[in-house]
C-alpha positions in Angstrom: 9.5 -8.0 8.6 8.8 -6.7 5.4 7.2 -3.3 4.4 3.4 -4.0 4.3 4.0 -6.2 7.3 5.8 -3.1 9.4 2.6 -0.9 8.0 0.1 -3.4 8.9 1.5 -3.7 12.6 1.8 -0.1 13.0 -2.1 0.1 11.6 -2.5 -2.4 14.5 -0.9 -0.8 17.2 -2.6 2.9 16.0 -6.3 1.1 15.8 -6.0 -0.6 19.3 -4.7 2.7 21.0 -7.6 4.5 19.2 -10.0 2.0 20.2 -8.8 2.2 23.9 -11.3 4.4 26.1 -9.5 5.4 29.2 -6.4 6.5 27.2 -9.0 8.4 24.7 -10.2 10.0 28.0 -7.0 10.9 29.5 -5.7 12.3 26.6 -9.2 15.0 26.4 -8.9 15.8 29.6 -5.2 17.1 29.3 -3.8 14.1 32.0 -0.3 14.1 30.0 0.9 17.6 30.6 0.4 18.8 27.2 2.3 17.0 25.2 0.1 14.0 24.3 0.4 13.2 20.7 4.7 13.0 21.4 3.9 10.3 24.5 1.4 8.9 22.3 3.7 8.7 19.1 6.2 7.2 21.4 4.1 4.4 23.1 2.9 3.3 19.6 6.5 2.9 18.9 7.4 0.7 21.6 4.6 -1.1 21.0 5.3 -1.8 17.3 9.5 -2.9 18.5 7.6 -5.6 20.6 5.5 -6.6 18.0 8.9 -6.7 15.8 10.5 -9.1 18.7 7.7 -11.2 19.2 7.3 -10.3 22.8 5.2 -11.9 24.9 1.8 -11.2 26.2 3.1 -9.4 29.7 5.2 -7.3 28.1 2.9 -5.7 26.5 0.8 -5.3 29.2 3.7 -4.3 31.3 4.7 -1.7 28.5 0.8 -0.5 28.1 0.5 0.0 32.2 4.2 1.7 32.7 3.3 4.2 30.3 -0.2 4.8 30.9 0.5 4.9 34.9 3.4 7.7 34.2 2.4 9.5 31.1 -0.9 9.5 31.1 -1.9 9.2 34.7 -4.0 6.0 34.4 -4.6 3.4 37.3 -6.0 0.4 35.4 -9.0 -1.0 37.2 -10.7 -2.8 34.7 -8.3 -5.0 33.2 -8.0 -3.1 30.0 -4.3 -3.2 29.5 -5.1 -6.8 29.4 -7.6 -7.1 27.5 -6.0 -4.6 25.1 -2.7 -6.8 24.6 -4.5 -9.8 24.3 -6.7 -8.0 21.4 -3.4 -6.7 19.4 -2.1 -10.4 19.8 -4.6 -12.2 18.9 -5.0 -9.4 15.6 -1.4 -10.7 14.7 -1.5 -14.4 14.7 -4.3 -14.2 13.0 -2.9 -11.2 10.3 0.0 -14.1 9.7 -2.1 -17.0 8.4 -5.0 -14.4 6.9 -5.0 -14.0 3.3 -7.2 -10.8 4.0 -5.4 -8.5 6.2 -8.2 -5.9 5.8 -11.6 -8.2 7.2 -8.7 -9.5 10.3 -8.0 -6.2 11.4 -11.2 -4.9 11.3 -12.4 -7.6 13.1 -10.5 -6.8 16.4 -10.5 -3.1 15.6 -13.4 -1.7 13.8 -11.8 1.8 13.7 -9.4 0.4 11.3 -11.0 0.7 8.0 -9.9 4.6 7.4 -6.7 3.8 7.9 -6.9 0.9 6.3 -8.4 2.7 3.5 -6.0 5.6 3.9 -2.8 3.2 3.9 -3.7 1.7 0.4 -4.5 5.1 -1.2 -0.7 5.9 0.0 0.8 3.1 -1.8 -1.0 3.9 -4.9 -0.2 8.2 -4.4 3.2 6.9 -4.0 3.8 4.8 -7.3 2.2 8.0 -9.3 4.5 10.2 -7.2 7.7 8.1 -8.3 6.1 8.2 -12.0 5.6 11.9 -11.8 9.3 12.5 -10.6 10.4 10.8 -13.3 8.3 12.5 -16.0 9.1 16.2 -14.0 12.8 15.4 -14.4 12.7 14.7 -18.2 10.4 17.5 -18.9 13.0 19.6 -16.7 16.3 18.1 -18.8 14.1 19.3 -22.0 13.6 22.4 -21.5 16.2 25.2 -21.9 17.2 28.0 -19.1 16.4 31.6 -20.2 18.2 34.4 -18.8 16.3 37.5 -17.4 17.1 40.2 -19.3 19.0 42.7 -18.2 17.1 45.9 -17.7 19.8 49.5 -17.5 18.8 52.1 -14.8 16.7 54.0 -17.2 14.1 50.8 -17.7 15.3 49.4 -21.6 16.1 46.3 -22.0 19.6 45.5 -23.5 19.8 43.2 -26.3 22.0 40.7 -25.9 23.8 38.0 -28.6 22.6 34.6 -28.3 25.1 31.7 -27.5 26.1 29.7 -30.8 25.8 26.5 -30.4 
């Protein structure tokens, strides 16, 4: 899978845990024993190696109610772990024949557009990043060193010869 692909499954994955209620809810009320953004972080990963493997519908359910039951305490009564695998599915078959990645995801996930919107101001920090590198090393092989000058124990400043070149 290629970059953009990888960053638009992981904007995916993020969006539809977001957009899920009960885990939103578990994770406010403190049901994960404190360390909620590390189970979280974790679960999104798994979640973006099936999407890599093209696993099948119940495996992400199976995935999403495994880890919701034992890190985050939640019985699923409503079908959501269902409907929520279903929703990042569908999102994906439809993200491979969309020319508009943007309108597809925010179609299934609404609270996608500021990461969305994020993700593409991060590509474009990172290109002027790489540009300012570039201009920071020249400007840094331009310029010369200077010694400090050495200061004696009674505060002058000894004059030293400068390096012929």
């Amino acid at each position: 899978m290629t970059e953009n692909g990888t960053r638009l499954v992981r904007i995916v994955v993020d969006s539809a845990l977001n957009s899920w209620t009960s885990l939103q809810l578990a994770i406010q009320h403190g049901m994960a024993g404190g360390n909620e953004a590390e189970k979280l972080c974790q679960l999104a990963e798994d979640l973006v190696f099936l999407c890599d493997t093209k696993a099948e519908r119940h495996d992400f359910e199976e995935t999403l109610e495994a880890v919701a039951f034992h890190d985050f305490n939640i019985i699923d009564e409503d079908g959501s772990f269902k409907d929520l695998a279903n929703a990042i599915l569908c999102c994906l078959l439809e993200l491979e024949t969309s020319l508009d990645s943007t309108s597809t995801i925010t179609k299934h996930f609404p609270c996608a557009k500021k990461a969305l919107a994020d993700s593409k101001k991060d590509e474009s920090q990172e290109e002027e990043m790489v540009e300012d590198e570039v201009a920071l090393s020249e400007i840094v092989e331009r310029t010369t060193i200077r010694e400090e000058p050495i200061v004696d124990e009674d505060g002058f400043t000894l004059v030293q010869r400068r390096k012929k070149r």
